[in-house]
Rosetta silent file (secondary structure, phi, psi, omega in degrees, C-alpha in Angstrom):
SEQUENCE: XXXXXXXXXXXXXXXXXXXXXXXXXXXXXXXXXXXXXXXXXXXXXXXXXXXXXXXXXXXXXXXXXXXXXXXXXXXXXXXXXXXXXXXXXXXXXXXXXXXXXXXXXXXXXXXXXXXXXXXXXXXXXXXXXXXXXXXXXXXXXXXXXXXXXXXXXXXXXXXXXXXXXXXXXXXXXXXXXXXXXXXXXX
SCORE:     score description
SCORE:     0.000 S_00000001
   1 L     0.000  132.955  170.003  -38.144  -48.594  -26.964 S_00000001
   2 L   -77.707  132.330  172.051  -35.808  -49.048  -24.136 S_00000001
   3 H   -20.897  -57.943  176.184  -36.280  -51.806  -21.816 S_00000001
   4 H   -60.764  -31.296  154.105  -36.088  -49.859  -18.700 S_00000001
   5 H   -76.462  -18.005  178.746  -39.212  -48.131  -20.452 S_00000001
   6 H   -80.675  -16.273  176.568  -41.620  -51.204  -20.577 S_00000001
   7 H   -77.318  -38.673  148.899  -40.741  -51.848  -17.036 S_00000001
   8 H   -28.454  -49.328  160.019  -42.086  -48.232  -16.162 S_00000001
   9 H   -55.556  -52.710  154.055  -45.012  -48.951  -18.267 S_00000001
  10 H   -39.333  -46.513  173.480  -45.905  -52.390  -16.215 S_00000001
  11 H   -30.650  -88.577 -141.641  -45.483  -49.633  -13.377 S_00000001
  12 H   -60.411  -64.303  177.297  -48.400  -48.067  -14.380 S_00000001
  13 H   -59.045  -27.671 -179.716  -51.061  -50.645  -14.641 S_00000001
  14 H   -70.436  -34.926  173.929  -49.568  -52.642  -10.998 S_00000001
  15 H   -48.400  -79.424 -176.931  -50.130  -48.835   -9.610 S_00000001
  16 H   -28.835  -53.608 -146.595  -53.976  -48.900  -10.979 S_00000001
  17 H  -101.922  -15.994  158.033  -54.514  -52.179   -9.734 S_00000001
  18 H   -31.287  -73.897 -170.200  -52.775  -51.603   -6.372 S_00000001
  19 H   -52.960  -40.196 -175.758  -55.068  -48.587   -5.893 S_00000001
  20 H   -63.707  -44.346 -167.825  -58.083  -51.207   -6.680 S_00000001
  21 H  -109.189    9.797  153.913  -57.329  -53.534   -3.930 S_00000001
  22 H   -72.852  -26.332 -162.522  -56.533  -50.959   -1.184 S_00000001
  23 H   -62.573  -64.676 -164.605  -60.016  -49.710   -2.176 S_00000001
  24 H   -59.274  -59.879  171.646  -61.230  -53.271   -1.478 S_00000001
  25 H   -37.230  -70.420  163.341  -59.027  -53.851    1.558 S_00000001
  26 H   -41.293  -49.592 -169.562  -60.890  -50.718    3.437 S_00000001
  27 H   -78.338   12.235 -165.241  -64.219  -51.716    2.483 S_00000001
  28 H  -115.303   -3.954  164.746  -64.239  -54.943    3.343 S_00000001
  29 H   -63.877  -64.434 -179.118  -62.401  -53.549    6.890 S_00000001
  30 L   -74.751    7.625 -177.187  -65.370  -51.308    7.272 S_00000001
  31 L   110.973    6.572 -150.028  -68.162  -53.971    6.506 S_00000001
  32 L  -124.559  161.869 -161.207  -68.764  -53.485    3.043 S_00000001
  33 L  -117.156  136.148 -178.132  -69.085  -56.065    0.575 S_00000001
  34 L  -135.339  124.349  176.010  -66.502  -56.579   -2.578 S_00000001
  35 L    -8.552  138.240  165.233  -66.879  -59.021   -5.204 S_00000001
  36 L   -64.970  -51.925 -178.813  -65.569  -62.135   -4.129 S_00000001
  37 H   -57.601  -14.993 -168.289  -63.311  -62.958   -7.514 S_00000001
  38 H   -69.553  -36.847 -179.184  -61.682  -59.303   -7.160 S_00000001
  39 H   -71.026  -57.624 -175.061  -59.114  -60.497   -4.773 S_00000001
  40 H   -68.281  -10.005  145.757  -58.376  -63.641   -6.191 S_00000001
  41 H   -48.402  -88.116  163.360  -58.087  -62.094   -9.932 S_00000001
  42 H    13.741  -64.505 -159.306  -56.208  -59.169   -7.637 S_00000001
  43 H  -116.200   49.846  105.417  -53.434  -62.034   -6.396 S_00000001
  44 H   -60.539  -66.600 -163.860  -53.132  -63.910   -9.578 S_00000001
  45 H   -64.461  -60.172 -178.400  -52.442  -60.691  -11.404 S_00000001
  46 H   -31.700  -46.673 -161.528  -49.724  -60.083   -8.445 S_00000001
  47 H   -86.546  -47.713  174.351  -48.563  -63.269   -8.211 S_00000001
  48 H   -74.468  -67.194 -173.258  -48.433  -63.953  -12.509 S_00000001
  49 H   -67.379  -60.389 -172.389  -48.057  -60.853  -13.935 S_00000001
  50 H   -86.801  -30.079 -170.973  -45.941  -58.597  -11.260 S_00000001
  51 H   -92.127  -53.469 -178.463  -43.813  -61.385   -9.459 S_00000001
  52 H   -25.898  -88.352 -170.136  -43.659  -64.144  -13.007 S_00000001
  53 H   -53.606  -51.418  166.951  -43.654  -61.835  -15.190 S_00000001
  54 H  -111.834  -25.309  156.129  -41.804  -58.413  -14.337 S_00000001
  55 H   -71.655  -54.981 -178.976  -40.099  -59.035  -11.487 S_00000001
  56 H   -48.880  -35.511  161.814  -38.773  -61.787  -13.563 S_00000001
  57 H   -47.235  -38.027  175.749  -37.870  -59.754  -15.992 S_00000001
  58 H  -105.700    9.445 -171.085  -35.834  -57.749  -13.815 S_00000001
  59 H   -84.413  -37.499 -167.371  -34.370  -60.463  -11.810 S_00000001
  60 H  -105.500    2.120 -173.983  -33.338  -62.540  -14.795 S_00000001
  61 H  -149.379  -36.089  177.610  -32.166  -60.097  -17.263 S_00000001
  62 H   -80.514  -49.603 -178.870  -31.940  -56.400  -15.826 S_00000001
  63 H   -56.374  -45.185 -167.734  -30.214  -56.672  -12.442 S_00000001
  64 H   -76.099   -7.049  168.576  -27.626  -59.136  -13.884 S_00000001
  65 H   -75.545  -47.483  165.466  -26.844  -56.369  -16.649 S_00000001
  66 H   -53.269  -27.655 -175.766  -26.276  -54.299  -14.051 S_00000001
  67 L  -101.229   -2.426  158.253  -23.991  -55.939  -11.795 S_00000001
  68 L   -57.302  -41.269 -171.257  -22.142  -56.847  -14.964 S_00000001
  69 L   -99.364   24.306 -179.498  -21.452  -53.088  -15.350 S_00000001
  70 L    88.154   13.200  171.160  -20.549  -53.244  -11.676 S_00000001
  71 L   -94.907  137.310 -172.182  -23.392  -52.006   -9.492 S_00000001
  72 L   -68.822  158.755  178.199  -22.897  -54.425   -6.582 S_00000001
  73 L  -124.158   21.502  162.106  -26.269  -56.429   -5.834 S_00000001
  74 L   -84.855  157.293 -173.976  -24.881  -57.344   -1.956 S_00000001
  75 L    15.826   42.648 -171.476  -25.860  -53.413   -0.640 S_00000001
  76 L  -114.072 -161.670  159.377  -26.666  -51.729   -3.666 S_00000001
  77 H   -63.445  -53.567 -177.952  -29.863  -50.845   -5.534 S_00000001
  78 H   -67.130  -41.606  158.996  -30.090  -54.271   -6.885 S_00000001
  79 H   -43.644  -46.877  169.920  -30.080  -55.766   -3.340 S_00000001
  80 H   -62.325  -55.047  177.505  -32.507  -53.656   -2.294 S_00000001
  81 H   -46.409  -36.235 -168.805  -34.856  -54.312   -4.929 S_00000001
  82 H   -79.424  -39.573  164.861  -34.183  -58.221   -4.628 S_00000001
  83 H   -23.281  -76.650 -162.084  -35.030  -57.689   -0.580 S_00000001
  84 H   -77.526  -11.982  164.354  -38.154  -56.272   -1.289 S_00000001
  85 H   -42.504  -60.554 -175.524  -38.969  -58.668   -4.296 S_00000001
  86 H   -58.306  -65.552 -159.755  -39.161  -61.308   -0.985 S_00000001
  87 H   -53.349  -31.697 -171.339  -41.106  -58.925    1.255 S_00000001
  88 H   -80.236  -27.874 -153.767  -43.544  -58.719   -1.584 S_00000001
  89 H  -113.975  -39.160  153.748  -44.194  -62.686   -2.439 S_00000001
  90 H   -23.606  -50.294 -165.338  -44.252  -62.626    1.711 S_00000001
  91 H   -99.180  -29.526  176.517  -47.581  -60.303    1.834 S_00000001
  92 H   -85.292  -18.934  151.926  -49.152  -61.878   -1.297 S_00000001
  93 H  -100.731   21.129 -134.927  -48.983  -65.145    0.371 S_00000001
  94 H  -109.400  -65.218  176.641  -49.889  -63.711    3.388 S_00000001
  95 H  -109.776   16.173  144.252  -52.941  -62.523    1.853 S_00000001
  96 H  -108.775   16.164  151.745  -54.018  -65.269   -0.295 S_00000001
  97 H   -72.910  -34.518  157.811  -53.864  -67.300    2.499 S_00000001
  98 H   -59.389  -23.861 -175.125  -56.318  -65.138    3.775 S_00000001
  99 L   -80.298  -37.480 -177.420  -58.376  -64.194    1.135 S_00000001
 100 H   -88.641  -24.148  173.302  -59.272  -68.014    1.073 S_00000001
 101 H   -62.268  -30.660 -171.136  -59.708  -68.560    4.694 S_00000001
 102 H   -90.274  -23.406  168.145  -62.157  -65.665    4.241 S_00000001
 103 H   -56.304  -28.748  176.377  -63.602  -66.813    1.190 S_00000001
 104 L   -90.406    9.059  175.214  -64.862  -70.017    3.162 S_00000001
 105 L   112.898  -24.660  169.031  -66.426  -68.005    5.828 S_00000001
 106 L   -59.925  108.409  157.158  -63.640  -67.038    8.457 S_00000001
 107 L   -56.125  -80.005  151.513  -64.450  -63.854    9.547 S_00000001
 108 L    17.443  -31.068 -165.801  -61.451  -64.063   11.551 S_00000001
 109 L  -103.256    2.681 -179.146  -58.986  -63.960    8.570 S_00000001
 110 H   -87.833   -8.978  169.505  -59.820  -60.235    7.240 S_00000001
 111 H   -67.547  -47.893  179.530  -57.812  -58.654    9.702 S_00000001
 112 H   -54.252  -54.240 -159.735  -55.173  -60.953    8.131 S_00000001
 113 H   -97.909  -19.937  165.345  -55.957  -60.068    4.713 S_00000001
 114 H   -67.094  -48.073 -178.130  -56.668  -55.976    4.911 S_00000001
 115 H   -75.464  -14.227  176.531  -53.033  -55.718    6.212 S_00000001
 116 H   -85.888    5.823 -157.657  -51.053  -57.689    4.116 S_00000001
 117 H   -92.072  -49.553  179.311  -53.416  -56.127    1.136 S_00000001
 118 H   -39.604  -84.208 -165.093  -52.369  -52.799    2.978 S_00000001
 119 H   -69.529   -4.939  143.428  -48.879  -53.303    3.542 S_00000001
 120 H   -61.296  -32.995  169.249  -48.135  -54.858   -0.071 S_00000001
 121 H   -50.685  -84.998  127.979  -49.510  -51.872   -1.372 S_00000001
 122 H    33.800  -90.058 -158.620  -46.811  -49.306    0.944 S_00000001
 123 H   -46.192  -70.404  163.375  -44.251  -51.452   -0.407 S_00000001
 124 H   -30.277  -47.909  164.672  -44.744  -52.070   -3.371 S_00000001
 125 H   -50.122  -83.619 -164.578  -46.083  -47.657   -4.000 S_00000001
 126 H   -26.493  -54.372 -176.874  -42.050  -47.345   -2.491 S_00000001
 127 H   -66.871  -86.410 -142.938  -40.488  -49.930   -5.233 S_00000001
 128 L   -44.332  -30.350 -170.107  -42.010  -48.603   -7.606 S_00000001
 129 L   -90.196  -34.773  176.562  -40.914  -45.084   -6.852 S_00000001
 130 L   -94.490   18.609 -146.384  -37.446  -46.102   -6.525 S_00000001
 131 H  -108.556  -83.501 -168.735  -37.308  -48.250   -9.398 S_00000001
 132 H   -53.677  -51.671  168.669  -38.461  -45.562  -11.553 S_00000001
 133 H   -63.092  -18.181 -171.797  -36.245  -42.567   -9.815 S_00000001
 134 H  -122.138  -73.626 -164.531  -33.237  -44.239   -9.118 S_00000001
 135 H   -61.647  -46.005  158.107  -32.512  -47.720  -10.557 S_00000001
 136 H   -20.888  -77.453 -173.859  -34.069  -46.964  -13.886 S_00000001
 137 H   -47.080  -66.470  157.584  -32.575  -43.655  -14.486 S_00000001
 138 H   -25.651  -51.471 -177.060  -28.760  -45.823  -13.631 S_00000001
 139 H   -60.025  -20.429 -176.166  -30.120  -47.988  -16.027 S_00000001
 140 H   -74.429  -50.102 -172.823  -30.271  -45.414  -18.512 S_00000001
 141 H   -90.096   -5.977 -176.385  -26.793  -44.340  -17.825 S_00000001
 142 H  -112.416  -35.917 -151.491  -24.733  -47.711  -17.623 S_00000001
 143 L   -91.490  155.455 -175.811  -26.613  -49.875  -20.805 S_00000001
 144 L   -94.631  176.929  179.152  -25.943  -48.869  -24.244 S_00000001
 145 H   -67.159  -39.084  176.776  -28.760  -48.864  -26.705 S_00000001
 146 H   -50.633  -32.161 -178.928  -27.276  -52.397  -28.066 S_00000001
 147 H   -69.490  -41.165  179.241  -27.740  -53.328  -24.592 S_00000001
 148 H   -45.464  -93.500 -166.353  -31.637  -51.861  -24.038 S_00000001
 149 H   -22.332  -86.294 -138.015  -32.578  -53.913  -27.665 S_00000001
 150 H   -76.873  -17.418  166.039  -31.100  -56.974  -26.001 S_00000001
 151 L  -108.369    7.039  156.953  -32.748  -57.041  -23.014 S_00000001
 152 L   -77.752   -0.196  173.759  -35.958  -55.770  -24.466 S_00000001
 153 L   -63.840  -66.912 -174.284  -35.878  -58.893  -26.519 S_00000001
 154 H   -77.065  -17.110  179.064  -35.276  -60.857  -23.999 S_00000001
 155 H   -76.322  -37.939  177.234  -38.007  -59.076  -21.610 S_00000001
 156 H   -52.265  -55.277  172.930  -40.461  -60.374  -24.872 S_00000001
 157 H   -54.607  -47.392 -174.274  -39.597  -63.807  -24.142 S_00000001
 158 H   -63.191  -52.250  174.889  -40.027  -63.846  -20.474 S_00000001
 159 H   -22.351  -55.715  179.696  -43.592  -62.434  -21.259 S_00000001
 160 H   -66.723  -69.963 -149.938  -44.347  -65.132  -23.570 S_00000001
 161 H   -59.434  -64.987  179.421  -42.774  -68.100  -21.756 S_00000001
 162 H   -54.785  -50.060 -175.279  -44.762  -66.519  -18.065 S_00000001
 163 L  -125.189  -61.331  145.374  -47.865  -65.493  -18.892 S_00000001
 164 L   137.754 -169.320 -155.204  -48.228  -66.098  -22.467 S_00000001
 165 L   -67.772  117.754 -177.305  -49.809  -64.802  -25.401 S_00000001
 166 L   109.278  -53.924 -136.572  -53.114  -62.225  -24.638 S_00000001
 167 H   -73.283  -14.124 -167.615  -52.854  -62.713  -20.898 S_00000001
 168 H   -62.521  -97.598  169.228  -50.622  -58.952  -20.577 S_00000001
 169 H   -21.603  -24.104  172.026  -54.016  -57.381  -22.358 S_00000001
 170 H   -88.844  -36.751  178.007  -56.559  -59.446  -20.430 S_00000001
 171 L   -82.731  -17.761  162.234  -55.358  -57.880  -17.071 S_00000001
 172 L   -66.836   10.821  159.746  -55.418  -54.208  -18.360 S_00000001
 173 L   -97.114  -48.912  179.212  -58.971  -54.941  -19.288 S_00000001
 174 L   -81.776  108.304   90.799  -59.685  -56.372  -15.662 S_00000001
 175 L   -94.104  -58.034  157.828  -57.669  -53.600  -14.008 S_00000001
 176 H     1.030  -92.613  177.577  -59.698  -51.795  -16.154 S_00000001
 177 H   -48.854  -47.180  165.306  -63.302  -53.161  -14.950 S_00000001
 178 H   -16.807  -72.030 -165.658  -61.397  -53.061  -11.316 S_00000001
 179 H   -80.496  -21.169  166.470  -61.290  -49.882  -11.629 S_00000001
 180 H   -49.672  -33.097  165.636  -64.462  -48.709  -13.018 S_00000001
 181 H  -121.225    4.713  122.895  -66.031  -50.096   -9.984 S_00000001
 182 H   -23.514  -35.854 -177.220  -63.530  -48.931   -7.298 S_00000001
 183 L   -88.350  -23.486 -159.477  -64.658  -45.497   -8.514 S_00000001
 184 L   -71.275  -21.435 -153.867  -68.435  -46.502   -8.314 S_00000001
 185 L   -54.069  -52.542 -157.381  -67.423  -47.092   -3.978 S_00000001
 186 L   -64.978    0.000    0.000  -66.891  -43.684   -3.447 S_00000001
Protein backbone atom coordinates (compact mmCIF):
# COMPACT_ATOMS: atom_id res chain seq x y z
CA UNK A 1 0.00 0.00 0.00
CA UNK A 2 1.29 3.39 -0.70
CA UNK A 3 1.78 5.75 2.03
CA UNK A 4 -0.01 8.59 0.54
CA UNK A 5 -2.93 5.89 0.70
CA UNK A 6 -3.10 5.40 4.57
CA UNK A 7 -3.05 9.09 4.89
CA UNK A 8 -6.34 9.21 2.69
CA UNK A 9 -7.66 6.46 4.74
CA UNK A 10 -7.05 8.51 8.25
CA UNK A 11 -9.03 11.08 5.94
CA UNK A 12 -11.90 9.17 6.17
CA UNK A 13 -12.51 8.43 9.76
CA UNK A 14 -11.27 12.52 10.87
CA UNK A 15 -14.19 13.33 8.12
CA UNK A 16 -16.79 10.97 10.20
CA UNK A 17 -15.77 12.32 13.31
CA UNK A 18 -15.66 15.96 12.13
CA UNK A 19 -19.26 15.50 10.92
CA UNK A 20 -19.97 14.17 14.70
CA UNK A 21 -18.87 17.23 16.43
CA UNK A 22 -20.43 19.83 14.06
CA UNK A 23 -23.58 17.80 14.87
CA UNK A 24 -22.78 18.48 18.55
CA UNK A 25 -21.58 22.04 18.04
CA UNK A 26 -25.30 23.03 16.61
CA UNK A 27 -27.10 21.30 19.20
CA UNK A 28 -25.59 22.42 21.96
CA UNK A 29 -25.90 26.19 20.06
CA UNK A 30 -29.58 25.52 19.86
CA UNK A 31 -30.10 24.28 23.56
CA UNK A 32 -29.87 20.75 23.22
CA UNK A 33 -28.01 18.55 25.36
CA UNK A 34 -24.81 16.29 24.12
CA UNK A 35 -23.03 13.91 26.16
CA UNK A 36 -20.59 15.60 28.10
CA UNK A 37 -17.41 13.06 27.29
CA UNK A 38 -18.23 13.50 23.38
CA UNK A 39 -16.22 16.60 23.13
CA UNK A 40 -13.52 15.75 25.23
CA UNK A 41 -13.09 12.10 23.50
CA UNK A 42 -13.86 14.53 20.21
CA UNK A 43 -10.45 16.76 21.15
CA UNK A 44 -8.29 13.98 22.30
CA UNK A 45 -9.00 12.11 19.11
CA UNK A 46 -8.02 15.63 17.33
CA UNK A 47 -5.43 16.48 19.35
CA UNK A 48 -3.74 12.47 19.53
CA UNK A 49 -4.74 10.91 16.64
CA UNK A 50 -5.07 13.84 13.80
CA UNK A 51 -2.37 16.41 15.07
CA UNK A 52 0.26 13.32 17.01
CA UNK A 53 -0.39 11.02 14.93
CA UNK A 54 -1.05 12.01 11.13
CA UNK A 55 -0.16 15.27 10.92
CA UNK A 56 2.97 13.91 12.32
CA UNK A 57 3.25 11.64 9.95
CA UNK A 58 3.14 14.09 7.32
CA UNK A 59 5.22 16.67 8.92
CA UNK A 60 8.01 14.30 9.85
CA UNK A 61 8.29 12.03 6.99
CA UNK A 62 6.03 13.11 3.90
CA UNK A 63 6.59 16.85 3.43
CA UNK A 64 10.39 16.42 3.94
CA UNK A 65 10.26 13.72 1.00
CA UNK A 66 8.84 16.16 -0.83
CA UNK A 67 10.91 19.11 -0.56
CA UNK A 68 13.75 16.67 -1.07
CA UNK A 69 12.34 16.13 -4.60
CA UNK A 70 12.10 19.91 -4.69
CA UNK A 71 8.57 21.10 -3.99
CA UNK A 72 9.47 24.25 -2.03
CA UNK A 73 7.70 24.23 1.55
CA UNK A 74 8.21 28.41 1.84
CA UNK A 75 4.91 29.02 -0.79
CA UNK A 76 4.20 25.75 -1.97
CA UNK A 77 1.73 22.99 -1.08
CA UNK A 78 3.81 21.97 1.79
CA UNK A 79 3.64 25.51 3.29
CA UNK A 80 0.28 25.64 2.96
CA UNK A 81 -0.47 22.53 4.60
CA UNK A 82 2.12 23.38 7.50
CA UNK A 83 0.02 26.97 7.83
CA UNK A 84 -3.02 25.29 8.32
CA UNK A 85 -1.50 22.42 10.54
CA UNK A 86 -1.13 25.79 13.08
CA UNK A 87 -4.60 27.17 12.35
CA UNK A 88 -5.84 23.76 13.31
CA UNK A 89 -3.93 23.15 16.89
CA UNK A 90 -5.18 27.10 17.19
CA UNK A 91 -9.11 26.07 17.11
CA UNK A 92 -8.60 22.80 19.05
CA UNK A 93 -7.14 24.75 21.79
CA UNK A 94 -9.49 27.25 21.33
CA UNK A 95 -12.12 24.83 21.91
CA UNK A 96 -10.85 22.74 24.62
CA UNK A 97 -10.40 25.65 26.44
CA UNK A 98 -13.88 25.99 26.09
CA UNK A 99 -15.28 22.81 26.24
CA UNK A 100 -13.87 22.87 29.91
CA UNK A 101 -14.93 26.27 30.87
CA UNK A 102 -18.32 24.88 29.78
CA UNK A 103 -17.97 21.67 31.31
CA UNK A 104 -17.76 23.52 34.81
CA UNK A 105 -20.84 25.45 34.20
CA UNK A 106 -19.92 28.64 32.06
CA UNK A 107 -22.61 29.15 29.95
CA UNK A 108 -20.70 31.92 28.62
CA UNK A 109 -17.98 29.73 26.95
CA UNK A 110 -20.30 27.87 24.21
CA UNK A 111 -20.28 30.63 21.98
CA UNK A 112 -16.50 30.07 22.31
CA UNK A 113 -16.64 26.50 21.75
CA UNK A 114 -19.50 26.10 18.76
CA UNK A 115 -17.15 28.32 16.64
CA UNK A 116 -13.92 27.05 17.02
CA UNK A 117 -15.80 23.40 16.81
CA UNK A 118 -17.32 25.13 13.60
CA UNK A 119 -14.45 26.68 12.14
CA UNK A 120 -11.99 23.58 12.75
CA UNK A 121 -14.35 21.67 10.93
CA UNK A 122 -14.28 24.38 7.48
CA UNK A 123 -10.71 24.00 7.75
CA UNK A 124 -9.93 21.09 8.31
CA UNK A 125 -13.22 19.70 5.34
CA UNK A 126 -10.64 22.22 2.97
CA UNK A 127 -7.23 20.27 4.04
CA UNK A 128 -8.48 17.46 3.60
CA UNK A 129 -9.76 18.14 0.13
CA UNK A 130 -6.57 19.51 -0.91
CA UNK A 131 -4.47 17.00 0.58
CA UNK A 132 -6.25 14.37 -1.18
CA UNK A 133 -6.64 16.35 -4.76
CA UNK A 134 -3.55 18.01 -4.98
CA UNK A 135 -0.66 17.16 -2.59
CA UNK A 136 -1.36 13.48 -2.61
CA UNK A 137 -1.83 13.00 -6.23
CA UNK A 138 2.12 15.07 -6.47
CA UNK A 139 2.91 12.61 -4.10
CA UNK A 140 2.08 9.95 -6.35
CA UNK A 141 4.03 11.46 -9.11
CA UNK A 142 7.45 12.54 -7.43
CA UNK A 143 8.05 9.19 -4.83
CA UNK A 144 8.99 5.99 -6.30
CA UNK A 145 7.46 2.86 -4.93
CA UNK A 146 10.95 2.30 -2.92
CA UNK A 147 10.12 5.58 -1.63
CA UNK A 148 6.09 4.90 -0.66
CA UNK A 149 7.50 1.37 1.29
CA UNK A 150 9.87 3.66 3.15
CA UNK A 151 7.77 6.07 4.34
CA UNK A 152 4.96 3.68 4.94
CA UNK A 153 7.31 2.04 7.34
CA UNK A 154 8.15 4.80 8.83
CA UNK A 155 4.35 6.16 9.04
CA UNK A 156 4.05 2.49 11.22
CA UNK A 157 6.41 3.76 13.65
CA UNK A 158 5.06 7.15 14.20
CA UNK A 159 1.70 5.28 14.93
CA UNK A 160 3.23 3.12 17.41
CA UNK A 161 5.59 5.58 19.15
CA UNK A 162 2.12 8.41 19.21
CA UNK A 163 -0.65 6.67 20.01
CA UNK A 164 0.40 3.20 20.44
CA UNK A 165 -0.73 -0.16 20.02
CA UNK A 166 -4.96 -0.59 19.76
CA UNK A 167 -5.54 3.11 20.30
CA UNK A 168 -5.94 3.67 15.97
CA UNK A 169 -8.97 0.88 16.40
CA UNK A 170 -10.38 2.22 19.67
CA UNK A 171 -11.24 5.62 17.96
CA UNK A 172 -12.94 4.02 14.84
CA UNK A 173 -15.08 2.22 17.34
CA UNK A 174 -15.87 5.63 19.20
CA UNK A 175 -16.27 7.50 15.91
CA UNK A 176 -18.26 4.72 15.37
CA UNK A 177 -20.68 5.01 18.58
CA UNK A 178 -20.26 9.00 17.72
CA UNK A 179 -21.83 8.43 15.00
CA UNK A 180 -24.58 6.11 15.67
CA UNK A 181 -25.91 8.72 17.92
CA UNK A 182 -25.33 11.86 15.77
CA UNK A 183 -27.76 10.06 13.45
CA UNK A 184 -30.24 9.31 16.38
CA UNK A 185 -30.34 13.79 16.64
CA UNK A 186 -31.94 14.12 13.56
Amino acid sequence: MKATQVLRDEHEGVLAMLGVVEAAAYRLRDGKSVPPDLMTHAIDFFRNFVDKCHHGKEEQQLFPALTAHGLPQEGGPVGVMLEEHAQGRAFIRGMSDAAQKYAQGDASALNALVSNTVGYAKLLREHIDKENSVLFPMADNILSEAEQGELFDAFEQIEANEIGPGVHERYHQMIGEYQKLAASWN
